[in-house]
BADO-551591 format. One line per field, with one value per residue (C-alpha): x, y, z; residue in one letter. Coordinates in steps of 0.05 Angstrom, whole numbers, plus 32768, in hexadecimal, padded with zeros to 4 digits. Layout:
u (X	...)
v (Y	...)
w (Z	...)
res (a	...)
***
This chain:
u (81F3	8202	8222	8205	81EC	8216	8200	81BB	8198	8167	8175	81B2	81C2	81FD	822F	8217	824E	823D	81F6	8211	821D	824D	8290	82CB	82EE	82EA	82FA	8309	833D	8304	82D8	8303	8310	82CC	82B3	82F1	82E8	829E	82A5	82D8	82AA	8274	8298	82C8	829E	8253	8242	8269	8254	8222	8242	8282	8257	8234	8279	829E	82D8	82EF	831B	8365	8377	834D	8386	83B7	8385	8376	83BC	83BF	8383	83A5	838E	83C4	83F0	83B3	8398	83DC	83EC	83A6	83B4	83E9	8413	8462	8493	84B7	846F	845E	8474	843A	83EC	83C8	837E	8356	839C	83A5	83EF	841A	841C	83D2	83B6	83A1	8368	8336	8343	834D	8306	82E7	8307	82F3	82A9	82A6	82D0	8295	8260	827C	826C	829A	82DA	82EC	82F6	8331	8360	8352	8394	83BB	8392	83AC	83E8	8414	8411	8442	846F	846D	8471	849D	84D1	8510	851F	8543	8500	84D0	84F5	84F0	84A9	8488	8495	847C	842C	8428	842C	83FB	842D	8427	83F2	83F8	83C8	83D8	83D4	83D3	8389	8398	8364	8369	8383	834F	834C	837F	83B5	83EC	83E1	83EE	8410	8438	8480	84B9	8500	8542	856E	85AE	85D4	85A4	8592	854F	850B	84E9	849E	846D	841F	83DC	83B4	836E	8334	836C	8350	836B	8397	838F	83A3	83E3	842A	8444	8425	842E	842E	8437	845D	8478	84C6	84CD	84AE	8464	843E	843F	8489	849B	8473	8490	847E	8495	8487	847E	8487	845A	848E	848E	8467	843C	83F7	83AE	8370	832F	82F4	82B3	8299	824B	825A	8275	82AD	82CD	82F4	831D	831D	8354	8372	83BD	83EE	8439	8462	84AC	84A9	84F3	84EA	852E	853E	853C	84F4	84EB	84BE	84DC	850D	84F2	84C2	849D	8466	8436	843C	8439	83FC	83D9	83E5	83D5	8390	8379	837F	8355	8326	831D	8318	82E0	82B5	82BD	82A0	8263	825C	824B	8224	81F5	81EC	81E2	81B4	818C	818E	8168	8139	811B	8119	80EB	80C9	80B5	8099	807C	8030	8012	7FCF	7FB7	7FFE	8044	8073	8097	8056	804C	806A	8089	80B4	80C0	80E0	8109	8125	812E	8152	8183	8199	819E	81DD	81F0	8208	821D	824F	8269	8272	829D	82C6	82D5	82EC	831B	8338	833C	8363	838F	839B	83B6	83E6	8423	841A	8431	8403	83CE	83CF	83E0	83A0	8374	8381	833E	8317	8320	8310	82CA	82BB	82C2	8292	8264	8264	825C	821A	8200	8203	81E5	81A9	819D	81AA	8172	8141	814F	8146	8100	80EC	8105	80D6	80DC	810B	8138	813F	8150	8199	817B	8159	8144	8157	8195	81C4	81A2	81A4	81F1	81F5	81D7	81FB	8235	822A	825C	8292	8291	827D	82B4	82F3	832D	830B	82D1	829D	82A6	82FC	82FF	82C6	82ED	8331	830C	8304	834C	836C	8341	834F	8399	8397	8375	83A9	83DE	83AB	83AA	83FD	8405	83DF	8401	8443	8423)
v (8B9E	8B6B	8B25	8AE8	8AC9	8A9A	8A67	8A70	8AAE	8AAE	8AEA	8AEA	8AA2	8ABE	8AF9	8B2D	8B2C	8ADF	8AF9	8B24	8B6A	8B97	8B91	8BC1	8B81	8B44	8B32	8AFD	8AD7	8ADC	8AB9	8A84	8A6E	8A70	8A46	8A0F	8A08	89FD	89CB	89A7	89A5	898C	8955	8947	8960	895F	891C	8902	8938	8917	88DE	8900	8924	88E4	88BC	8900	88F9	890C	88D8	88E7	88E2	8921	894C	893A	8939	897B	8998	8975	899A	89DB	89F4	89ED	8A26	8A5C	8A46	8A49	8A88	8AB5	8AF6	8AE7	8AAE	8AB0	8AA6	8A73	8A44	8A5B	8A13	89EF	89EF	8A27	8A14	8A33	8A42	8A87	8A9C	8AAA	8AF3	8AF1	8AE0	8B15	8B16	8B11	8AC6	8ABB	8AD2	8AAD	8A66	8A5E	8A84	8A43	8A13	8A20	8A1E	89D2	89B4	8988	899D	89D4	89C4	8998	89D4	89FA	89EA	89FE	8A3C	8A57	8A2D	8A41	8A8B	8A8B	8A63	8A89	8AD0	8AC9	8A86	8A7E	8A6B	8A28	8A0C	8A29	8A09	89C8	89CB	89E7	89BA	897A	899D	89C4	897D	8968	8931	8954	897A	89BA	89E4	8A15	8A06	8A4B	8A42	8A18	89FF	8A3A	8A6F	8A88	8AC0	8ACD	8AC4	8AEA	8ABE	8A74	8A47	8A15	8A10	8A06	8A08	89FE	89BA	89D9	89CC	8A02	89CE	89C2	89DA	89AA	89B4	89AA	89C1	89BA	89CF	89D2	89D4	89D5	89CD	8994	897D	8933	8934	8962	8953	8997	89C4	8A0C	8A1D	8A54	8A48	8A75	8A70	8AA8	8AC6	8AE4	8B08	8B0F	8B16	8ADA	8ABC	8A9D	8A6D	8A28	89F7	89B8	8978	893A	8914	88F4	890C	892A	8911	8924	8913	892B	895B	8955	899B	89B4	89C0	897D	894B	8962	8999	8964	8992	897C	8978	897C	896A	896F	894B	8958	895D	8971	89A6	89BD	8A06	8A05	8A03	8A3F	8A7F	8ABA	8AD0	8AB9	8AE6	8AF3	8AC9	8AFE	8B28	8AF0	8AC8	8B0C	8B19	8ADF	8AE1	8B1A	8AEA	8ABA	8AEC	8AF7	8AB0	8AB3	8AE6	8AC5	8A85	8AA9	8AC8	8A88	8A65	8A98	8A9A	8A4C	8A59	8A90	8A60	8A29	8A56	8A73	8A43	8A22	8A5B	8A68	8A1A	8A15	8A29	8A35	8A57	8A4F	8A82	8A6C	8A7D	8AAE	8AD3	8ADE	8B29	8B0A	8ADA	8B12	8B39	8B09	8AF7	8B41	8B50	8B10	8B2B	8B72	8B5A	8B24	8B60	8B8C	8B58	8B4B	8B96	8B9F	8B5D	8B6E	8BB1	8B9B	8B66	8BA7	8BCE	8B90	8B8B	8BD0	8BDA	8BB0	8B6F	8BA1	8BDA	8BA6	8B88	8BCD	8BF3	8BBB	8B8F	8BAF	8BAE	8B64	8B53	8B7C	8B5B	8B0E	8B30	8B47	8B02	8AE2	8B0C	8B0C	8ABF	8AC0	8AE1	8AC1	8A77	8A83	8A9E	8A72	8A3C	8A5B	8A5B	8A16	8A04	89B6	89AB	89DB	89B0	8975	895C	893A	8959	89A7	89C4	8997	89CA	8A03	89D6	89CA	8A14	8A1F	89E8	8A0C	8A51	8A51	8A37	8A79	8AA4	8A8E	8A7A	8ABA	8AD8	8AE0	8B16	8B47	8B40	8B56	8B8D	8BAA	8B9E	8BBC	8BFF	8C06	8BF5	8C2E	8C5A	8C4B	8C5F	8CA1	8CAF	8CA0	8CCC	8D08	8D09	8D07	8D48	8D6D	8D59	8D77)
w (8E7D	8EAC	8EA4	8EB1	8EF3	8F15	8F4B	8F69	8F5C	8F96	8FC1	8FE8	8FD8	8FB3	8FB7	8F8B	8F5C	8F4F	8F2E	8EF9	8F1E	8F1B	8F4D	8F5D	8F75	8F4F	8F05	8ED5	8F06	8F45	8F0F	8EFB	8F3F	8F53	8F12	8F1F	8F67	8F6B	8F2D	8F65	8F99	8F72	8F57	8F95	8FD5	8FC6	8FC0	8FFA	9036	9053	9054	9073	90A0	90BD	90C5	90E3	90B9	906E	9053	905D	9019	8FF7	901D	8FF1	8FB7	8FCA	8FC5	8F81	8F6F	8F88	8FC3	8FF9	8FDF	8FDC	9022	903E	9025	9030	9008	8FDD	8FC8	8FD0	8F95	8FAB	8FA9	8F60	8F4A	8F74	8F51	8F62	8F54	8F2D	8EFB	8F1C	8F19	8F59	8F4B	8F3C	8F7B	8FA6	8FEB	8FBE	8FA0	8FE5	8FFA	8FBD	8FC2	9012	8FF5	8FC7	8FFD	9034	8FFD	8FE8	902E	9053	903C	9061	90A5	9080	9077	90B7	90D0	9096	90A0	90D4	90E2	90A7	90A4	90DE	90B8	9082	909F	90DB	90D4	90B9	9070	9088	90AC	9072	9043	906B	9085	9044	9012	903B	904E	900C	8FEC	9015	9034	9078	909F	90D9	9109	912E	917A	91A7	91D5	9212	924C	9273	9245	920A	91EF	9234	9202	922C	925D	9240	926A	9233	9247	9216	923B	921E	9232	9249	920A	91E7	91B7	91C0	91E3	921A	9214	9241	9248	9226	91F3	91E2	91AA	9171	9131	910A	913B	9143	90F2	90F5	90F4	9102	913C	9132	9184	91B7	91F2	9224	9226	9250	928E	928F	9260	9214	9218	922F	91F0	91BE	9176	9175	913C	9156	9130	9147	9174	91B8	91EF	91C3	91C6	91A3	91B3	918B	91B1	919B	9197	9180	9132	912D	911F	90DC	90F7	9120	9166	918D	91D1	91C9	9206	9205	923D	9237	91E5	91CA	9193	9176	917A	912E	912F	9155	912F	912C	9171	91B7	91C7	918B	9195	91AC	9174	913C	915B	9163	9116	9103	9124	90F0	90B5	90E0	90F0	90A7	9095	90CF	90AB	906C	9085	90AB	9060	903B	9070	9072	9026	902C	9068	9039	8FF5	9021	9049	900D	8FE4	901E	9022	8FD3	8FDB	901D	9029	9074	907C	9030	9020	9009	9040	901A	9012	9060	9070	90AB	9085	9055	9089	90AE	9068	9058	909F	908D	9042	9063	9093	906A	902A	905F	9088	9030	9030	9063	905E	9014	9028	9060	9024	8FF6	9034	9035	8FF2	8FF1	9037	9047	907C	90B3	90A3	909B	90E5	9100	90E5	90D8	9112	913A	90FC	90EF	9131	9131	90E7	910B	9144	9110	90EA	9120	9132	90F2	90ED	912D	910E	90CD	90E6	9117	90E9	90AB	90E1	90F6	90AF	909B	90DF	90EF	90B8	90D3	9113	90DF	90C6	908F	9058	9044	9080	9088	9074	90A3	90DC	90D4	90CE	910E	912A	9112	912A	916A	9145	9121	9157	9194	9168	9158	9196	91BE	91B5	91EB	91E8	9199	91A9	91E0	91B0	917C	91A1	91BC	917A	9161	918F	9189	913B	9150	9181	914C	9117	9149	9154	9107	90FD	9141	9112	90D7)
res (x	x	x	x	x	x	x	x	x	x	x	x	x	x	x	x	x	x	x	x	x	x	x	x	x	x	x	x	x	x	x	x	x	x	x	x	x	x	x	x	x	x	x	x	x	x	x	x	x	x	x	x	x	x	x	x	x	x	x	x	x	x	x	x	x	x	x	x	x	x	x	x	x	x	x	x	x	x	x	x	x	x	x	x	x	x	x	x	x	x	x	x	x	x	x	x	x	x	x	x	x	x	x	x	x	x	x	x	x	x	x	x	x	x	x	x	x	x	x	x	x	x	x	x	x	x	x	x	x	x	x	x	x	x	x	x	x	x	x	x	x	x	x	x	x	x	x	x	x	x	x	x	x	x	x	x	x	x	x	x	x	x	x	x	x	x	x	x	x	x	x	x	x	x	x	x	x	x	x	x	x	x	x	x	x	x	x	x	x	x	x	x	x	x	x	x	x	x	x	x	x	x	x	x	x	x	x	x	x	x	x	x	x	x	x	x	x	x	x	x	x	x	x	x	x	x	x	x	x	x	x	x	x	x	x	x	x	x	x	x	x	x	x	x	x	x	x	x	x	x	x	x	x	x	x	x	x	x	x	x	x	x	x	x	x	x	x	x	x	x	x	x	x	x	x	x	x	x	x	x	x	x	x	x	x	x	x	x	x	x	x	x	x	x	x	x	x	x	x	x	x	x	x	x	x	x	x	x	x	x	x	x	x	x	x	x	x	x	x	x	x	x	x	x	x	x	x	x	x	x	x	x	x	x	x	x	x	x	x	x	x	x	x	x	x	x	x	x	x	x	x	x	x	x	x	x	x	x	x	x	x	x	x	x	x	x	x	x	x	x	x	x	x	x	x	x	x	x	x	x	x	x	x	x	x	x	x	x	x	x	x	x	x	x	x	x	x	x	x	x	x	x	x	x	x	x	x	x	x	x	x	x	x	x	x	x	x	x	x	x	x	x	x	x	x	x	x	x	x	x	x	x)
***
């Protein structure tokens, strides 16, 4: 017998372990997590996203609420939470040891199904897992206490006007003053999430010659000659999308990442979790998407029939829940794989996968915007009202699809990163 339903039970609205069915993966912690953060949202979020939405900016202050509340230490640490942060509030209650990919994938599930929020913690996102991975003990200790109390705020800050996906070939300088005490930046930086709020700037520059070897990881505290304005971009305001320049900014050596050289390596790992994160967000968009669409449809009567009661509608619906369980079932496997191989092992084998799962999210969002958005008709079109959250879906599509990677790079990255692990299969059984 199954347990009870949780959340909306209209068909694909929800994950199916939310309506009562049976899960390899998720158990009374996953639960927890998912009953405390929604009950946040509600209460916290909710009621103030449209209004956030029309003004373009969520007030200041909820960040620090927030990491009250507990949710800076997961979101900085993705998979699992270090020992040395089991004194911060973990939301939810879930012990240090406890937390696993999983809780991960459930509190951005219920995150992206509150609204607004989100976009707040982008930077933290993907700014802090270098820190946490790569730097030394002296800076952590420094750095981590002042944005896990919500006092301070990073993003990471790689993409550059001229230099994508291109990420061998960035062109952000950081030389050292002749007394080896410091790095001179200079150079520019572009669409970085969150930047016009952060402090610290988690930022590839090239400290050596060309190529990814002359890359390196600098953390970069706000400080003269660093300036940040914001770019309005098609999904809209909240994620703070900024243009970051840096003319003659002194970083001390201390806050290099790793050794000189590194950089590379450590912004390419780092794009998997991102890539991840990606997928997870596609995930619960399209389940909002879904909720709205057919509820529309069960309501909604053209040519003397309910929508829902048209064959057509039936099978656009049908084709959205189709992708939408397959893209769970593979994201919840590569968390599973995760779960179960060191950080190493992880980016070596699953490095390609990852970036065909954020090609595949991105596709599949594609799809099921554009057909919930057929189906919602004029109110689709509409920012206000039924369709409102379908049209910021739509809206919203490209900031999913060309973020962590265009399409055709992570196909074609896909397919040599396979072919590398066959090579590497083949040699093992010659050795055999």
């Amino acid at each position: 017998m199954t347990s009870s339903a949780y959340g909306s039970t209209l068909p694909w609205a929800e994950p199916s372990w939310y309506t009562g069915r049976p899960t390899p993966y998720y158990k009374d912690s996953h639960r927890r997590l998912r009953d405390t953060v929604r009950a946040w949202c509600e209460q916290h979020v909710t009621p103030y996203a449209e209004e956030w939405a029309a003004s373009g900016v969520v007030p200041p202050t909820l960040y620090a609420t927030c990491a009250k509340a507990g949710f800076l230490v997961p979101i900085a640490s993705g998979k699992s939470i270090p020992k040395q942060w089991s004194n911060y509030p973990i939301i939810g209650g879930i012990k240090s040891e406890e937390w696993d990919g999983f809780h991960d994938f459930v509190l951005w599930d219920e995150l992206l199904r509150g609204g607004s929020i989100a976009p707040l913690f982008i930077g933290l996102v993907v700014g802090a897992p270098p820190l946490l991975k790569y730097a030394s003990k002296q800076l952590q200790d420094k750095i981590f206490p002042e944005i896990l109390s919500g006092e301070k705020r990073i993003c990471l800050a790689v993409t550059e006007p001229s230099a994508g996906s291109d990420v061998r070939n960035i062109t952000t300088t950081a030389e050292k003053t002749p007394d080896g005490k410091h790095y001179i930046v200079n150079g520019e930086k572009k669409w970085i999430t969150n930047g016009i709020y952060s402090d610290y700037f988690m930022t590839a520059v090239r400290t050596g010659g060309a190529g990814a070897e002359g890359i390196s990881m600098l953390l970069i505290p706000r400080s003269e000659g660093l300036r940040t304005r914001k770019i309005e971009v098609i999904a809209g305001p909240l994620s703070a999308t900024t243009y970051v320049t840096f003319e003659d900014v002194k970083v001390p050596v201390e806050y290099l990442i790793g050794k000189e050289g590194e950089g590379f390596r450590q912004t390419m790992v780092n794009f998997n979790h991102e890539r991840l994160w990606i997928a997870f967000q596609a995930l619960r968009g399209c389940r909002t998407a879904l909720n709205d669409a057919f509820q529309w449809a069960i309501k909604r009567e053209a040519f003397d029939k309910t929508l829902i009661e048209q064959p057509v509608v039936r099978n656009k619906l049908g084709n959205c829940g189709r992708q939408v369980e397959a893209l769970q079932a593979w994201t919840e496997q590569i968390v599973y794989e995760l779960e179960n191989l060191s950080d190493a092992e992880g980016a070596r084998i699953l490095g390609g996968t990852t970036a065909l799962l954020k090609v595949e999210a991105g596709m599949v969002c594609k799809y099921v915007a554009e057909e919930c958005l057929k189906i919602m008709g004029g109110l689709g079109l509409t920012k206000t009202g039924q369709g409102a959250r379908i049209e910021a879906f739509y809206r919203s599509v490209p900031s999913l699809v060309v973020p962590g990677g265009s399409e055709d790079v992570l196909i074609d990255l896909g397919v040599r990163e396979a072919l590398k692990l066959h090579r590497h299969l083949e040699k093992a059984k010659t050795r055999l």
